[in-house]
Every structure is written in C-alpha cells, then in structure tokens.
N, CA, C and O of each residue as an XYZ file, in Angstrom:
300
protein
N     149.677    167.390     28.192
C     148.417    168.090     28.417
C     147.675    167.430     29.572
O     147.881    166.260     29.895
N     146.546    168.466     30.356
C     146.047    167.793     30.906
C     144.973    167.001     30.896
O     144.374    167.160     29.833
N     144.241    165.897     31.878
C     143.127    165.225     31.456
C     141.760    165.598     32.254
O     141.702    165.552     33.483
N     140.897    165.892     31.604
C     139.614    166.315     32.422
C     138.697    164.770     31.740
O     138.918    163.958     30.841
N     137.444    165.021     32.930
C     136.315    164.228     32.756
C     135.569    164.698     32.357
O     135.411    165.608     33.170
N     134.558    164.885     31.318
C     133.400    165.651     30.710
C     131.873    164.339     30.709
O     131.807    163.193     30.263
N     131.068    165.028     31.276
C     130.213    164.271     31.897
C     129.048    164.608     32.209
O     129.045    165.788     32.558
N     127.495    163.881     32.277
C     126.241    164.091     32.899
C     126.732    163.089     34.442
O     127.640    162.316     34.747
N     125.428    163.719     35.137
C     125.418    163.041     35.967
C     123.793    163.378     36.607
O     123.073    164.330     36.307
N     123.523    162.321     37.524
C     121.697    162.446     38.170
C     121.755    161.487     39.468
O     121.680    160.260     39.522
N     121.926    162.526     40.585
C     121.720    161.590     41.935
C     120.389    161.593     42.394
O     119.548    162.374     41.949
N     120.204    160.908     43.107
C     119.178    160.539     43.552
C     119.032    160.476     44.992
O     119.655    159.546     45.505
N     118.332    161.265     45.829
C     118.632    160.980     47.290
C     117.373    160.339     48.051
O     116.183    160.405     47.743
N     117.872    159.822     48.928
C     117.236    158.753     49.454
C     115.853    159.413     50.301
O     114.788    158.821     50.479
N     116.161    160.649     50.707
C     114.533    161.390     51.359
C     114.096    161.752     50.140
O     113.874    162.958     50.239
N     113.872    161.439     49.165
C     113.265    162.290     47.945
C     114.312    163.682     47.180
O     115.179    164.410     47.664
N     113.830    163.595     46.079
C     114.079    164.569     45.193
C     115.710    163.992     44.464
O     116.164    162.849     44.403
N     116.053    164.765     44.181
C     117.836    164.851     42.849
C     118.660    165.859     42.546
O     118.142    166.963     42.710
N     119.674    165.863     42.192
C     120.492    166.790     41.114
C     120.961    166.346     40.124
O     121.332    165.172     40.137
N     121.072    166.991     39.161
C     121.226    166.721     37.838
C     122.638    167.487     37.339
O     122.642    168.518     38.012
N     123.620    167.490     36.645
C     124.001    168.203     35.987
C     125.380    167.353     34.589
O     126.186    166.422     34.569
N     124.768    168.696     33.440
C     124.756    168.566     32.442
C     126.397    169.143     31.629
O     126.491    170.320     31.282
N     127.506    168.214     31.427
C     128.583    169.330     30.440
C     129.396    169.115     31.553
O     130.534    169.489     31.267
N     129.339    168.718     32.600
C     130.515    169.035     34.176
C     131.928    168.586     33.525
O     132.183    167.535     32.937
N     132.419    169.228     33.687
C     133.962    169.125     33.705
C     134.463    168.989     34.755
O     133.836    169.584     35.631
N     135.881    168.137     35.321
C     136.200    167.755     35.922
C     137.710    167.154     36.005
O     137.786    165.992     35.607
N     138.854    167.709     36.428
C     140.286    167.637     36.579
C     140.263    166.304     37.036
O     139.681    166.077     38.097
N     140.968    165.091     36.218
C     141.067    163.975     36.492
C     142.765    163.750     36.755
O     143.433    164.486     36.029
N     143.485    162.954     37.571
C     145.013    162.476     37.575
C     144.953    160.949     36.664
O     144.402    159.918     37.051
N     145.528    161.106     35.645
C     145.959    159.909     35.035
C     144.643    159.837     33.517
O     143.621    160.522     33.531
N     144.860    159.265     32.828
C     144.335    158.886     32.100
C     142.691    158.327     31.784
O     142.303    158.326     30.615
N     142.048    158.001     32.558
C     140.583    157.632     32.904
C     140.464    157.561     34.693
O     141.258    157.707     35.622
N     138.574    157.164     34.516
C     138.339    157.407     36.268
C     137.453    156.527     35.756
O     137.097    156.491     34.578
N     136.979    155.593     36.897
C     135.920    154.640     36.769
C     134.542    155.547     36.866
O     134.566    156.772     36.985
N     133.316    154.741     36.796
C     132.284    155.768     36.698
C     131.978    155.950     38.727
O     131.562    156.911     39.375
N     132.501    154.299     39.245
C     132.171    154.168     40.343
C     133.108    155.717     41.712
O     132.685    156.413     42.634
N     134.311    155.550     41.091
C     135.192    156.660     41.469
C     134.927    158.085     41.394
O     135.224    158.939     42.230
N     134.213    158.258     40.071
C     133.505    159.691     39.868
C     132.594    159.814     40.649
O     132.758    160.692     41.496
N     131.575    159.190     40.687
C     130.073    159.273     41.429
C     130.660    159.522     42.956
O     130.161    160.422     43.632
N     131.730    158.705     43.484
C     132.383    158.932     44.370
C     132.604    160.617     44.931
O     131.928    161.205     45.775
N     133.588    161.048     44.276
C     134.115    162.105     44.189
C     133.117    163.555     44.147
O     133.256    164.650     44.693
N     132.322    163.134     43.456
C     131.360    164.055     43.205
C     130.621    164.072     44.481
O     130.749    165.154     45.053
N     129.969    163.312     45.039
C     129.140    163.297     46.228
C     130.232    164.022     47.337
O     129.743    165.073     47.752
N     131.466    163.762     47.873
C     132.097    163.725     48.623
C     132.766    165.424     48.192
O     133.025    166.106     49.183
N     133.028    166.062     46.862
C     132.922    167.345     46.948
C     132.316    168.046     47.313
O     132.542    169.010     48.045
N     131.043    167.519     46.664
C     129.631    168.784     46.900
C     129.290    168.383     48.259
O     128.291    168.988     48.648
N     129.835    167.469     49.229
C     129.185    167.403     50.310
C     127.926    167.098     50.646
O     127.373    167.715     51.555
N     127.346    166.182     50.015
C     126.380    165.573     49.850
C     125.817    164.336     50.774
O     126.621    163.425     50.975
N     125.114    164.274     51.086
C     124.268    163.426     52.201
C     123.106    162.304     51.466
O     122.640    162.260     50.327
N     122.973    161.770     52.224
C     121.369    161.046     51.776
C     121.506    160.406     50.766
O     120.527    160.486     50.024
N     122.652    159.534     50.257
C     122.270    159.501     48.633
C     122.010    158.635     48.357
O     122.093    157.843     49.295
N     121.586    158.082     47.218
C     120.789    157.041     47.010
C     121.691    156.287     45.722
O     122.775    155.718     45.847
N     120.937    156.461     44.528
C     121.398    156.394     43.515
C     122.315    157.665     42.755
O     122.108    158.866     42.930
N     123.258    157.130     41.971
C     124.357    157.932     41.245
C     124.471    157.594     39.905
O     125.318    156.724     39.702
N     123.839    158.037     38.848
C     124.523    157.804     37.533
C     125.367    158.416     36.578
O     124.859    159.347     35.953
N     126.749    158.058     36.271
C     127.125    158.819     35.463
C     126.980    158.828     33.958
O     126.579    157.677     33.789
N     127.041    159.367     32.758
C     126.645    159.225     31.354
C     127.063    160.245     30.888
O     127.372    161.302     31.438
N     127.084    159.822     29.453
C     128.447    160.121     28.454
C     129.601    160.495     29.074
O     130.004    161.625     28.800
N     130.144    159.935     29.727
C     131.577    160.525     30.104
C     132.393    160.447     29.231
O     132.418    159.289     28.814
N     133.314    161.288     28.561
C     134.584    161.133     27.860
C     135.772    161.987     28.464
O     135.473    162.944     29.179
N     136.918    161.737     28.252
C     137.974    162.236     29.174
C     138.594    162.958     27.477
O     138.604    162.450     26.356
N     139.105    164.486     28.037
C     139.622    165.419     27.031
C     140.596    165.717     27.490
O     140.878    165.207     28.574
N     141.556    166.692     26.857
C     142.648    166.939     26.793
C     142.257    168.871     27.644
O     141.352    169.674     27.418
N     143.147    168.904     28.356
C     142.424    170.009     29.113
C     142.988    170.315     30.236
O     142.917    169.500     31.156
N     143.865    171.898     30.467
C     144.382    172.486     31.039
C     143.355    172.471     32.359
O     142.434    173.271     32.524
N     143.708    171.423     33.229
C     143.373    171.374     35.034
C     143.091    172.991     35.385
O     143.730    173.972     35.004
N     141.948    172.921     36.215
C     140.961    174.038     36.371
C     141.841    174.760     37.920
O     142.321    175.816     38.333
N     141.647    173.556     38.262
C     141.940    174.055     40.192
C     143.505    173.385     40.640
O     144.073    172.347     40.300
N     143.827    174.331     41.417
C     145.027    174.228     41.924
C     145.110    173.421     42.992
O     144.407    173.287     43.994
N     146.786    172.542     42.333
C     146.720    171.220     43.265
C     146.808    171.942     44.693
O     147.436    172.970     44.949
N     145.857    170.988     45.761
C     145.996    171.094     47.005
C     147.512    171.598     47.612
O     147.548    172.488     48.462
N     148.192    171.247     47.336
C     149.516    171.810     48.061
C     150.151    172.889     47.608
O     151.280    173.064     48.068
N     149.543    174.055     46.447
C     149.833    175.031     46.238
C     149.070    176.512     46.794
O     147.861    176.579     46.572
N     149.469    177.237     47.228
C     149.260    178.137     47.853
C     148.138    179.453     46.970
O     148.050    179.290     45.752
N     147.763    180.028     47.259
C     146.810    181.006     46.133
C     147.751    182.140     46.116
O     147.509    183.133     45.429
C-alpha cells in the first residue's frame, strides 16, 4: 500500500500575514518524512516566497493509494 502524510500546517511570511491548512494529505516515498523535509516541500510546491516560519502538526503517515502521478508517467 501506499504512504501518505496527513497533516496541519501554518506558514508564516516574512512581509506579514500566513497560510494555514488543515487535513492536507500528501503522497510520501518511503515510510516517514521529517517535519523539516515537509515544510520543505510544501513551500517549494505551492511556490511560495517570503517565508518565514513553517510549522508542521499532527502529522501521521497512513496507508493510502498515492494521489498524483509519478513524474515520469504520461497523462
């Protein structure tokens, strides 16, 4: 089966203001992700700038059929 990340998260950007989000799921390779690696990943998807602070919370990793198709497969 596969492994997802289930997770809050709350950035913080450095000109003011945040995003928040609540329940995110997330296609992980291997067995766990550090929190430092997620916060990572997340900024660097959403394309995100300015950032400041990153927290992740409650993360638990589930059992869970991968959402998005690996990069080297075609649509």
């Amino acid at each position: 089966m596969d492994k997802r990340v289930l997770f809050d998260f709350d950035i913080e950007f450095t000109n003011g203001g945040g995003i928040q989000g609540q329940e995110f799921h997330l296609d992980i390779d291997g067995d766990d992700i550090s929190d430092e690696e997620l916060a990572k990943y997340i900024v660097e998807d959403m394309r995100l700038l300015m950032i400041g602070k990153v927290r992740i919370l409650n993360k638990k990793i589930i059992n869970e059929k991968h959402k998005r198709r690996p990069s080297d497969e075609q649509p």
